[in-house]
N, C-alpha and C positions, 0 to 999 in steps of 0.2 A: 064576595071577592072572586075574581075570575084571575085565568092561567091565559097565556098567550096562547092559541095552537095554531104552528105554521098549516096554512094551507095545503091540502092534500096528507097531512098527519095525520093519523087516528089520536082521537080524544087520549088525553094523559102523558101524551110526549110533551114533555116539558120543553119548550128552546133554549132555556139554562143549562137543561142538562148534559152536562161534561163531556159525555160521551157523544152525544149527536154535534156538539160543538166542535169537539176534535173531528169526527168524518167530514164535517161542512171544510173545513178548514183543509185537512188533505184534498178532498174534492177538491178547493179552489187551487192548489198546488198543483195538482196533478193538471189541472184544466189551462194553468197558467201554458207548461213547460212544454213546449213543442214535441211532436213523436216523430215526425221526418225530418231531412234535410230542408225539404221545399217549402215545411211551414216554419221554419228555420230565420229570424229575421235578421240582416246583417252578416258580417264576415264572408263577405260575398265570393272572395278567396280560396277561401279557408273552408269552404262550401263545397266549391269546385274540386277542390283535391280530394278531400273528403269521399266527396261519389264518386269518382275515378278510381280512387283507392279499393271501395267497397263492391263496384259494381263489378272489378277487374277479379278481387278475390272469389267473389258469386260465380261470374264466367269459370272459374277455372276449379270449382267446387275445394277449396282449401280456406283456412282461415285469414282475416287479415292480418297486415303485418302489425306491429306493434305501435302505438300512438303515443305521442307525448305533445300536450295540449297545455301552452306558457302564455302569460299573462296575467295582469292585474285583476284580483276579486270582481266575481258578481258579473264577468260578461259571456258567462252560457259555456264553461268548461264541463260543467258538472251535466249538464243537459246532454252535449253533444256527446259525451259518452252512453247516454241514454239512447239518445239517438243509433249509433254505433250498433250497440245490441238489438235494437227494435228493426233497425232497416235489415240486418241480415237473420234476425228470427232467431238470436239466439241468447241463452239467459244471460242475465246479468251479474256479478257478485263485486260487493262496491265494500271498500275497506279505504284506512288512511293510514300515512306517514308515520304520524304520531301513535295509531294504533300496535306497529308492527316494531318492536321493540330490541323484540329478538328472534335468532335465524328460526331457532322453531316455533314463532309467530307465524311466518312468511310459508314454513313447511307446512304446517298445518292445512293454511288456505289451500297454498298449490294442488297438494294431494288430493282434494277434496272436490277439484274441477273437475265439471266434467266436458267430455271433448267438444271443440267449440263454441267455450265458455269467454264472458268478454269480463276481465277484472278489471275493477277500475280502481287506482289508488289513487285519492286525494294525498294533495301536498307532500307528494311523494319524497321531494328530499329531504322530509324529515324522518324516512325511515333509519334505524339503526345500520352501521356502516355494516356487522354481519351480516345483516337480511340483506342488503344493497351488494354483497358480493357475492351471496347465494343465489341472488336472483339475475346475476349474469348467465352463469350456464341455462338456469332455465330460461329465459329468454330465448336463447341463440340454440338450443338441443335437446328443451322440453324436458330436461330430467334434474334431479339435485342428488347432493351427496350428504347422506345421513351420515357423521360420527357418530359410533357404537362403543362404549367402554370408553377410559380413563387412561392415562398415562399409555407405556408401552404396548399394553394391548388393546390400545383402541383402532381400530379398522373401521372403513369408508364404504356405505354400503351405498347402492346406486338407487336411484327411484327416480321409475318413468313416468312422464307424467301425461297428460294427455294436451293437445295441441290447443291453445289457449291463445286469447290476443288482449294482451295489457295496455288499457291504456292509464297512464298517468298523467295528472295535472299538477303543478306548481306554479308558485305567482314568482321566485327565486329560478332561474332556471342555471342561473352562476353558481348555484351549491349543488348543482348534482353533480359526478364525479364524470368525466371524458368518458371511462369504460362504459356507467350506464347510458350516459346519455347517447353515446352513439349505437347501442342495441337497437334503438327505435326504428325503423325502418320510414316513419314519416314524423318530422317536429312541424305543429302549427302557432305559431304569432299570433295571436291575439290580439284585435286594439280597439281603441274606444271607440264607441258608435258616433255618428254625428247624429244631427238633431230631426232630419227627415228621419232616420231608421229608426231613432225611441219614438218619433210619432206614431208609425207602423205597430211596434210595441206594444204603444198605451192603449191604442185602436183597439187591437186583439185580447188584448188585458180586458180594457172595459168592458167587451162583449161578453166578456166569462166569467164578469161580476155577477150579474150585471150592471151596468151604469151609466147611465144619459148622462152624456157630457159635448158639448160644443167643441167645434176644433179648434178657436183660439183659447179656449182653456186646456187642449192637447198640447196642443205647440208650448203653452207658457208652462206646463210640467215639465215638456219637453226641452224647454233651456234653463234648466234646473238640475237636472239627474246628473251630473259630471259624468254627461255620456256612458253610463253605466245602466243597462236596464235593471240589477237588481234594484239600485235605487229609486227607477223607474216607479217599477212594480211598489214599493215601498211608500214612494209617494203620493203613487193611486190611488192608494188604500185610506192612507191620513182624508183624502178629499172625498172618496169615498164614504169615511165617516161623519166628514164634517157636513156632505149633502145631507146625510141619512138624520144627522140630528136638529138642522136648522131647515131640512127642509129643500124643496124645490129642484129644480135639475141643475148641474154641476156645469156651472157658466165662470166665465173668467171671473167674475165678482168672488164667486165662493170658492176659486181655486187662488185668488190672491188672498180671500182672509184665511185659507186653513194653513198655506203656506207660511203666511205671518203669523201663527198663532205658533208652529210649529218646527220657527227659524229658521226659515230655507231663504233665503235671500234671491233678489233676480238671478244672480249669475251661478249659485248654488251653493256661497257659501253657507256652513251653518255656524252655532255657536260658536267652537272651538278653532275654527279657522277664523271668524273674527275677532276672538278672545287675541289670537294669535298674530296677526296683523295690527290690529289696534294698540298690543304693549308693542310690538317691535315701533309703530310708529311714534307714538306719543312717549313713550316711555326710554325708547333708546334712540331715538329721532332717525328710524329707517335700519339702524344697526351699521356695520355690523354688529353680531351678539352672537353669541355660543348657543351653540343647542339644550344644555342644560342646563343655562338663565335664563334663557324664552322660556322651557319647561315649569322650571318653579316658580316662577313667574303668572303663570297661567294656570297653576297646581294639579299639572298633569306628570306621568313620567314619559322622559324624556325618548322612552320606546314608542311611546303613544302619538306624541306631537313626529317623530322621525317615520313613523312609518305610516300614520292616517292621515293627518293633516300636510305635512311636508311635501307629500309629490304631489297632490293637488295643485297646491298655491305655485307648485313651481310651473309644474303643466301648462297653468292659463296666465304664467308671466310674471303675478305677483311676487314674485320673490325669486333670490336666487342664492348659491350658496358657492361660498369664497373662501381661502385659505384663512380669514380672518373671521370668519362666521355670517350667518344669514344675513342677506341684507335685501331690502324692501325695493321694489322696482319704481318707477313713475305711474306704473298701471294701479297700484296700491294706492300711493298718493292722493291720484284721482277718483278712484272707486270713491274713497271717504272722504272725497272734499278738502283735502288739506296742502298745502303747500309743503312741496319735501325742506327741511331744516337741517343744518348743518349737524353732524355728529360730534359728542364729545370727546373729547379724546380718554377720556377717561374710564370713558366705557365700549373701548375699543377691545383692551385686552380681556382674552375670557380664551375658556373651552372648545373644541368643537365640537 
């Protein structure tokens, strides 16, 4: 019986083993995420501001201003704060919303920077609304105010902190509170890519698999991902395997069977958005229908269908939502072949 050994391994590294799987796997992460602006692909905007912003702070040797980075999942928030700390050499310390609970959550971190330090808080209006008030003066004065003692004697002692530039993301930008969100000094928009820039994407991606693929098998990933490169990347990866185990180089043949194997439809929808389209038409004949009879319906909760599946379907037209509940477009209709039918009146009234 023989062991696999990658080439260039010394004899008895296993490929199974855990640990060298895990570094392959950051490796390809790390490989994936861009280090500058300019290998940057997309937000060509959002770019521009970007190095104006950083190169202005550079000239004039201070840090930059504070960032706030909104937008839907998976289109390179998290990166470009990377980015942020890499273009100007300075470290990083990367926390989230959810993490920071309470005010001395948020103290903790601060105190702990050090001067032109870049923190970056994911989904950040989920922090708790103390930390979110404590983190107004530090923003705008660089210092916080520690409470000391209880009741009558408790005193307000002051702590400076050192000159730091925050940046936050959120996919919610309607839940952060006016105070924080106008501390920012710069907000960037976000939007979904079109189908040349996840080509760009998948190019760059492949290169750092490695993976010989054809460009009409780029393109047809490419009008798949709901203009989202995480998905992008995510899809790569499926065809990626699917070349790796049947074999051969990754041509449109083998990027439509791993896609069908793996429910991605031409236009990107997958299961649960056709789960979801399919009862709204056949079963509620286009709807309308309540948000939580399409849910149970489809045996998801109704947080699931409202916040993953729902902006998609509305995004590319199938669907749209009405005082009376969701109801299915003619672009639906068509997608599945079906003639739109009249609705019942009976299955008019419902929830939203």
């Amino acid at each position: 019986m023989t062991t696999a050994v990658e080439p260039g391994r010394a004899d008895g590294e296993n490929l199974t083993d855990p640990t060298l799987a895990s570094e392959a796997e950051l490796d390809y992460e790390g490989a994936l995420r861009p280090r500058t602006l300019s290998e940057f692909v997309g937000q060509t905007k959002v770019r521009g501001q970007l190095q104006l912003l950083l190169t202005a702070a550079m000239l004039q040797q201070r840090t930059p201003d504070h960032i706030l980075l909104a937008g839907p999942p998976g289109l390179g928030k998290t990166t470009l704060a990377m980015i942020v700390a890499h273009e100007g050499g300075r470290p990083l310390r990367m926390s989230s919303g959810p993490a920071i609970q309470h005010a001395g959550d948020l103290a903790a971190v601060l105190s702990s920077l050090v001067p032109g330090e870049v923190l970056f808080i994911d989904e950040i209006h989920r922090m708790a609304r103390s930390a979110e008030e404590m983190l107004y003066l530090a923003m705008e004065d660089f210092r916080i105010d520690i409470m000391v003692g209880k009741g009558a004697g408790a005193t307000s002692v002051p702590l400076e902190l050192a000159p730091f530039t925050l940046v936050g993301a959120t996919t919610r930008s309607g839940l952060l509170p006016n105070p924080l969100r106008d501390r920012f000094g710069f907000t960037a928009h976000l939007e979904f890519y079109d189908t040349d820039e996840l080509e760009q994407v998948l190019v760059r991606a492949a290169e750092r698999l490695p993976l010989d693929i054809e460009h009409d098998a780029v393109a047809e990933i490419a009008g798949r991902c709901r203009g989202t490169p995480r998905i992008a990347h995510r899809l790569l990866r499926r065809v990626r395997d699917y070349a790796l185990v049947h074999g051969g180089r990754a041509d449109l043949e083998i990027v439509n069977a791993a896609l069908e194997l793996y429910d991605v439809d031409p236009i990107g929808l997958d299961r649960l958005d056709r789960a979801v389209i399919t009862i709204l038409l056949e079963r509620f004949a286009g709807g309308p229908v309540g948000l939580s009879t399409l849910a149970v319906s489809v045996g998801e909760e109704a947080e699931t269908v409202a916040a993953v599946v729902e902006p998609f379907l509305v995004r590319i037209g199938m669907m749209t939502r009405t005082p009376r509940g969701r109801v299915a477009t003619p672009a639906a209709w068509a997608h599945f072949g079906m003639a739109p039918r009249a609705a019942q009146p009976a299955l008019l009234i419902d929830d939203l």
